[in-house]
N, C-alpha and C positions, 0 to 999 in steps of 0.2 A: 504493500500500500504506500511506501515511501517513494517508490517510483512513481508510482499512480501520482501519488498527491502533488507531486514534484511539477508532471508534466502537464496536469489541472491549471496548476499555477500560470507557466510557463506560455499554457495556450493564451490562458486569460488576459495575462500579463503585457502579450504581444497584441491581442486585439486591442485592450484598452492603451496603447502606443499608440496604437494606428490609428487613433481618432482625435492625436494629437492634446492630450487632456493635460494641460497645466495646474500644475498645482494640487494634483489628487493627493489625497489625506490615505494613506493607504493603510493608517490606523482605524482608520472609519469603514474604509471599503471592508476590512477581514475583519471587525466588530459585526460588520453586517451578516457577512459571509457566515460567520460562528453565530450567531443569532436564530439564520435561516435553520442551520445544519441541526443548532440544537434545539428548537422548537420553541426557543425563549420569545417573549413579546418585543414586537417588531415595532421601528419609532414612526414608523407608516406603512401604508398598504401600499401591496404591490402597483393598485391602480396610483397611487401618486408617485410612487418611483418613476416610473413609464413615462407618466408627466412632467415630471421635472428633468430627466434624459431627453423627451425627445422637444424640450423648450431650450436646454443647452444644445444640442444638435440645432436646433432649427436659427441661432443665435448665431452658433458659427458658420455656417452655411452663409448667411447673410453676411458678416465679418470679411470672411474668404471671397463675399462676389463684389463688398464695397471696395476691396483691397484691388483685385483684379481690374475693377471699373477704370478705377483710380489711376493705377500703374497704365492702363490703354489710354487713359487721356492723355497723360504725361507723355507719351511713345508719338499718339499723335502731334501732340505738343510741340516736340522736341522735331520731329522728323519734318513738321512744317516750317521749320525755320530753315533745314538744309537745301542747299542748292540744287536743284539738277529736276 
């Protein structure tokens, strides 16, 4: 099971990377985690986690397309002042 728990981790570990997540408490995430596992009372319901995930997803989505906007203006910006 050590190996099991290992590569649990590992999986998990890697997605919540990939979604570029600053600043995670990862005291809080494995409080929650042992909370789930051991049937203790939960500091919310699955439906508000959901919500609150998919309100930070939907936060940086926007973040990621003001930035991209942004940097294309700049590009146009830049590129109408060159000659040719």
């Amino acid at each position: 099971m050590e190996k099991l728990s290992y590569a649990l981790g590992l999986i998990i570990g890697n997605n919540l990377k990939g979604m570029n997540i600053e600043g995670l408490i990862t005291g809080e995430f494995t409080r929650a985690v042992e909370q789930v596992l051991n049937g203790e009372k939960l500091e919310m319901t699955e439906v508000q986690a959901q919500g609150l995930v998919q309100e930070f997803l939907r936060e940086q989505q926007e973040a990621a397309g003001t930035a991209a906007r942004e940097a294309g203006e700049n590009f146009l910006a830049e590129n109408a002042k060159r000659e040719g």
